[in-house]
C-alpha positions as CSV (number, residue, x, y, z in Angstrom):
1,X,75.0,140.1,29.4
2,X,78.9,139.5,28.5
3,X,79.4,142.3,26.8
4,X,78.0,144.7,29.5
5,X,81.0,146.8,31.1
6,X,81.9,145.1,34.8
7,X,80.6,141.6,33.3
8,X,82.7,141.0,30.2
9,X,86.1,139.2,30.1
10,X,88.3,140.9,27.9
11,X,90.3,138.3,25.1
12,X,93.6,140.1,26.4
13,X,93.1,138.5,29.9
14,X,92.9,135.2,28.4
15,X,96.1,133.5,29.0
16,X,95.2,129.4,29.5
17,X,96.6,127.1,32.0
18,X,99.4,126.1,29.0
19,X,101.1,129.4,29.4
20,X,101.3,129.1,33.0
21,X,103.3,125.8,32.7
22,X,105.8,127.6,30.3
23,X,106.5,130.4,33.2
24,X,110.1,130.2,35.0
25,X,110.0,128.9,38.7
26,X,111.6,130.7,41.6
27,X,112.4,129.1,44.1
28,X,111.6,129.8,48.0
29,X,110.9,128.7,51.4
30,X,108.1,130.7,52.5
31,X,105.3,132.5,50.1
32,X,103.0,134.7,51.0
33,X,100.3,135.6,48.5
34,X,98.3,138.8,49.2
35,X,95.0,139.2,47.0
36,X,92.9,141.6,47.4
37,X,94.7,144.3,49.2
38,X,92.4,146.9,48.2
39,X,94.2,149.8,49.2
40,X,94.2,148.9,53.0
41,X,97.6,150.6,54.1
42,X,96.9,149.5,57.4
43,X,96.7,145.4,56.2
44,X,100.1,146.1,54.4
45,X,102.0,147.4,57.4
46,X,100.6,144.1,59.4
47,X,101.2,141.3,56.5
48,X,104.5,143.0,56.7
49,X,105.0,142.5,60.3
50,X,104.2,138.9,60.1
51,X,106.7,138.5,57.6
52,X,109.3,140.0,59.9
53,X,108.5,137.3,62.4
54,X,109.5,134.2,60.5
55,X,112.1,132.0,61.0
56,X,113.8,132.8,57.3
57,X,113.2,134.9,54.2
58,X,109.7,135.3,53.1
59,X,108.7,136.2,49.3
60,X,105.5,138.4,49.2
61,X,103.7,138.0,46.2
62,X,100.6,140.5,45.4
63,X,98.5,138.5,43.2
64,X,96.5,141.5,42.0
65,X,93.6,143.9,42.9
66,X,95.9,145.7,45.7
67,X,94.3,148.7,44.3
68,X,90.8,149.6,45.3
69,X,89.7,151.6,47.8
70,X,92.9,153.8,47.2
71,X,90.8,156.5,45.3
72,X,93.1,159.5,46.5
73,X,96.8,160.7,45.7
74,X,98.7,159.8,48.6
75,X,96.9,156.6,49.3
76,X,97.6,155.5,45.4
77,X,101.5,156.6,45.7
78,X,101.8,155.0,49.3
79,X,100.0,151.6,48.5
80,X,102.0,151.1,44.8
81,X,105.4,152.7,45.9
82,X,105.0,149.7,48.9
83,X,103.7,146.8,46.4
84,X,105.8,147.2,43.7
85,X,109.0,147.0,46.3
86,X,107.8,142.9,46.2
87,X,107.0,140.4,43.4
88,X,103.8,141.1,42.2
89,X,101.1,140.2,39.6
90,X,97.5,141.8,38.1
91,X,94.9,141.9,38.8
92,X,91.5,143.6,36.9
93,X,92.0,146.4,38.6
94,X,95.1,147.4,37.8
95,X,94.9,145.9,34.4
96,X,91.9,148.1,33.5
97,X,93.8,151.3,35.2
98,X,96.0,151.5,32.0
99,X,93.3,150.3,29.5
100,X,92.0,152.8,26.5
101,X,88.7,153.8,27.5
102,X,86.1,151.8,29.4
103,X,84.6,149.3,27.6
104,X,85.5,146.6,30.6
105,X,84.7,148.8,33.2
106,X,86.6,147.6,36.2
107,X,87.2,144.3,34.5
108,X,85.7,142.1,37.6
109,X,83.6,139.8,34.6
110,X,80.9,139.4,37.4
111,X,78.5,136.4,37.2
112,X,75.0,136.9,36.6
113,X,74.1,135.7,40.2
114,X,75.7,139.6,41.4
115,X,72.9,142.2,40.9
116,X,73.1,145.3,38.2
117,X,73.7,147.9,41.0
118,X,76.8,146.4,42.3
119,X,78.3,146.1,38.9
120,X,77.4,150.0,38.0
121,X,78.8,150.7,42.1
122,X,82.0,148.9,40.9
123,X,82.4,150.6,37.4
124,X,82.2,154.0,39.2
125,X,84.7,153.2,41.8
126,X,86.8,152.2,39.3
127,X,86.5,154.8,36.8
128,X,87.5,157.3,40.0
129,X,90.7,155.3,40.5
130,X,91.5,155.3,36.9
131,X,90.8,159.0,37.2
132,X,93.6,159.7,40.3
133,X,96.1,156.5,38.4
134,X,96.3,158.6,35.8
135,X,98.2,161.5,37.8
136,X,100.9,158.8,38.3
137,X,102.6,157.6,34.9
138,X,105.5,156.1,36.1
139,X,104.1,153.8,38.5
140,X,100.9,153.3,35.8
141,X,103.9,151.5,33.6
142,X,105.1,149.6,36.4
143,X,102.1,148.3,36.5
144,X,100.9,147.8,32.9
145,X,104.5,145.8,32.7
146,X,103.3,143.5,35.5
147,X,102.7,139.4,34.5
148,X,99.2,137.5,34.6
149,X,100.5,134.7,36.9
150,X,103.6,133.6,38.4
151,X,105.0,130.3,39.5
152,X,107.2,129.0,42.7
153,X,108.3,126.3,43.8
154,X,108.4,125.6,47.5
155,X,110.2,122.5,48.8
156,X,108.9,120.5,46.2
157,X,105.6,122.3,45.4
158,X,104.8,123.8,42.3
159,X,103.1,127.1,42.6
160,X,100.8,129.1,40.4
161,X,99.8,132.1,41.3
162,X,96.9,133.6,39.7
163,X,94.5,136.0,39.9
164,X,91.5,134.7,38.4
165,X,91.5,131.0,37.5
166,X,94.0,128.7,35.6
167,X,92.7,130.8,32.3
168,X,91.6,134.0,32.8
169,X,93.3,136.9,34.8
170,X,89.4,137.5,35.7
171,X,88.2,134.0,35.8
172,X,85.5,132.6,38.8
173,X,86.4,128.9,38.2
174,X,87.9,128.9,42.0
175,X,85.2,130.8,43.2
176,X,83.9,128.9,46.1
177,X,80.9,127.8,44.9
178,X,82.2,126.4,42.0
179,X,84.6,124.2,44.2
180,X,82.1,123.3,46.3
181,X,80.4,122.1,43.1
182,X,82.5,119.7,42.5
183,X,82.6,118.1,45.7
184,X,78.5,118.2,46.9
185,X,76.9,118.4,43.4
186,X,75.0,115.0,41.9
187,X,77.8,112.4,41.6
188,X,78.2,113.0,37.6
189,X,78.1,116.7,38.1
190,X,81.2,116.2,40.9
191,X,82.9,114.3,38.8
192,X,82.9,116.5,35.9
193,X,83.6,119.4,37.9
194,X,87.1,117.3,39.5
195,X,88.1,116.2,36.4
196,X,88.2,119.8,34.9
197,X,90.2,121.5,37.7
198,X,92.8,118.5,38.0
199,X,93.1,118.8,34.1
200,X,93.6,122.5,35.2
201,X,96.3,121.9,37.0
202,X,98.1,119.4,35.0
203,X,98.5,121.8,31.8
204,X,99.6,124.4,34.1
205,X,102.1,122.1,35.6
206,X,101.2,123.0,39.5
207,X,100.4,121.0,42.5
208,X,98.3,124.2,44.1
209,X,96.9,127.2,42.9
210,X,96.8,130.5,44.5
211,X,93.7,132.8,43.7
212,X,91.5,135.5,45.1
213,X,89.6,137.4,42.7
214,X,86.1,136.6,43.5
215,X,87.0,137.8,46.9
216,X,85.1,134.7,49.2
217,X,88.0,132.6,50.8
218,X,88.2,128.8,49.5
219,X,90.4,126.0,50.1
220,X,89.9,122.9,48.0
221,X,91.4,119.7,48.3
222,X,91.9,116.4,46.2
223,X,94.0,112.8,46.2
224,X,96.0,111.6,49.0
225,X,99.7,111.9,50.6
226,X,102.2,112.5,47.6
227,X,99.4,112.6,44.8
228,X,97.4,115.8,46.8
229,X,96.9,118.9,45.0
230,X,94.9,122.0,46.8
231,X,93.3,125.2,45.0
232,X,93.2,127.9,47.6
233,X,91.8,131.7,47.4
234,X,92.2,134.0,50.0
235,X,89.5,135.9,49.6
236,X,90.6,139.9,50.6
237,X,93.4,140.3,52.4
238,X,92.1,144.1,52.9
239,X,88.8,143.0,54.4
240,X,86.9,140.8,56.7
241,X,86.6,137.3,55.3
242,X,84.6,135.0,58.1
243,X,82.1,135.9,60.8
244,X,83.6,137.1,64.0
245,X,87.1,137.2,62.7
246,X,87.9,140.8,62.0
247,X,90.9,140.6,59.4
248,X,92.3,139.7,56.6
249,X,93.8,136.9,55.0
250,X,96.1,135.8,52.9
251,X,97.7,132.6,51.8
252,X,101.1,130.8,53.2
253,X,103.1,128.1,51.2
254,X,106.3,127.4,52.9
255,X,108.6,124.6,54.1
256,X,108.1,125.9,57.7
257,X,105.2,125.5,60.0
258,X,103.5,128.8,60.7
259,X,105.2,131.2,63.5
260,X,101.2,132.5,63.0
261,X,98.4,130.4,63.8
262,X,95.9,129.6,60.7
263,X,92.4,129.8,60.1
264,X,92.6,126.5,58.2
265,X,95.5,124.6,56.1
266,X,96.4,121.6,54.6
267,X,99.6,119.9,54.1
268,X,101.8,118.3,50.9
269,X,104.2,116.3,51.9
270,X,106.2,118.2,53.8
271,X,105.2,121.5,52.9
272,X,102.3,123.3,54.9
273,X,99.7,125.4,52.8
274,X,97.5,128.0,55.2
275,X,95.3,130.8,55.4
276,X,96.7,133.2,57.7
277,X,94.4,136.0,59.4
278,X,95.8,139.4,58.6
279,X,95.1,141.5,61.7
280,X,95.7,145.2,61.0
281,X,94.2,148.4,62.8
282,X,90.9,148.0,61.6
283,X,89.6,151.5,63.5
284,X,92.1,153.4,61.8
285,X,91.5,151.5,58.2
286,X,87.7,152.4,58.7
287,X,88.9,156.0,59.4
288,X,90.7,156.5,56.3
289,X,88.3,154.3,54.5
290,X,85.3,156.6,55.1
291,X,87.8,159.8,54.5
292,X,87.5,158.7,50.9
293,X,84.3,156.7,50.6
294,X,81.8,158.2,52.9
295,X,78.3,157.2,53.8
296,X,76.1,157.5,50.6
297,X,79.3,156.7,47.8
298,X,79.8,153.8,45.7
299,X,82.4,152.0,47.8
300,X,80.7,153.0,51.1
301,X,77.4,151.0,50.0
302,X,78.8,147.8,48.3
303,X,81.7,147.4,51.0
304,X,81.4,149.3,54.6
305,X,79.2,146.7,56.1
306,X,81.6,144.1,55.2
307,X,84.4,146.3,56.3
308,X,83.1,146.8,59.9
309,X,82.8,142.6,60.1
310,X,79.3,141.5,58.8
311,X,79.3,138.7,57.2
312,X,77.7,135.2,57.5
313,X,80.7,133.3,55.9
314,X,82.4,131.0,58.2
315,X,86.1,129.2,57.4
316,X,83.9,125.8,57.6
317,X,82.2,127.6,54.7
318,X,85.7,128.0,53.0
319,X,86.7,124.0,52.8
320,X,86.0,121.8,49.7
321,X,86.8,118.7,50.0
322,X,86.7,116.4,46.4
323,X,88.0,113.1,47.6
């Protein structure tokens, strides 16, 4: 099944937590990282907005996969001219825009636990992307020149921002039911599964990881006061993440308490870690959405019903707590 295009990892996105730790920090005060964009314009102009409305300077990091639903000219230009104005890292979507041929297909490395139609849905809606991508060369080496991960440090937290997991650009090792593994499995099992994502984060030299790739929110938690580390995963900031909550979200690291009010958060020592609701025009996003996707197409049948809201997910859903 690995070597089936849509569930194979390709060795090139294999990086390991090692290389991670070697990565220069910036510095900052406030982080936002936006994962999973998916070509919502509408998202962008409101993550935006909340960043005007902080009390200081706010670095915007797109950890990957802002491309997506995006599958026309003006909607590519718009969403990449925007990104790539911010830091920014892959994801397998853009990673597999510049690759020779398809052999990955959109790169997502989906566990066996997703069915064989989504995969082929996803290939497809990929493979039109790539199509419209390719009418853009300069911003297609913009993006083929874009890092794996990148690291911050805020107040006196060390960042790594990922895509995937602490090894793979397209790794599900902080999807949320492998975190919640690790905290409600059998008491070896738990253990195990602690022991491997601290280990994670010491080689990459990090007292929280950011992720989102597997596109289901998580925030997991471990130690107390000074020794605390957190994993969290924002899910999509381009699409509903939790019943009744019609946004997106994205993840804040900063020194300053949120001007916005999270979903959920922790803190580490004195610097606050939250998932922020990204509420954009969501009529309007649906508009545009089905302009490209309508009823009956690839994207339209894997994604509209979560688009309009349905989902069963709630943020209690999201929390992992490992002791």
């Amino acid at each position: 099944m690995d070597d089936v295009a849509g569930r194979s990892c390709p060795l090139r996105y294999r990086y390991g937590a090692d290389a991670i730790a070697a990565a220069p920090l910036q510095a900052v005060s406030t982080l936002y990282v936006v994962g999973g964009l998916y070509g919502n314009l509408q998202a962008l102009d409101a993550l935006e907005h909340m960043a005007q409305q902080e009390p200081g300077p706010v670095t915007v990091c797109f950890n990957g996969d802002f491309n997506w639903f995006n599958a026309d000219a003006a909607a590519f230009e718009a969403i990449n001219t925007r990104v790539l104005q911010h830091s920014a890292t892959l994801g397998n979507v853009e990673a597999e825009l510049g690759a020779d041929g398809d052999a990955a297909g959109c790169g997502c490395a989906y566990p066996d636990d997703v069915d064989n139609a989504t995969v082929e849905r996803s290939n497809r809606i990929h493979a039109r992307l790539k199509q419209v991508a390719n009418g853009f060369p300069g911003l297609q080496r913009q993006l083929g020149a874009l890092p794996m991960f990148a690291r911050f440090l805020v107040g006196d937290c060390r960042m790594a921002v990922v895509h995937g997991d602490a090894d793979s650009l397209a790794g599900w090792q902080f999807d949320v039911k492998n975190l919640r593994a690790s905290s409600h499995a059998t008491p070896n099992a738990a253990s195990a599964g602690r022991a491997g994502l601290m280990h994670a984060l010491t080689r990459a030299g990090a007292d929280v990881f950011a992720s989102s790739h597997t596109c289901q929110p998580a925030l997991w938690s471990a130690g107390e006061g000074d020794a605390a580390v957190h994993i969290i995963n924002n899910g999509a900031a381009g699409m509903p993440n939790f019943q009744g909550i019609q946004a997106g979200l994205i993840t804040r690291i900063s020194v300053h308490p949120s001007p916005h009010r999270p979903v959920y958060g922790a803190r580490r020592r004195q610097v606050f870690i939250d998932a922020l609701p990204v509420y954009y025009d969501a009529a309007l996003w649906q508009q545009r959405f089905l302009g490209i996707w309508p009823e009956g197409s690839d994207a339209h049948l894997s994604y509209f019903a979560r688009i309009q809201g349905n989902t069963r997910f709630t943020p209690a859903d999201a929390l992992c707590r490992a002791g």
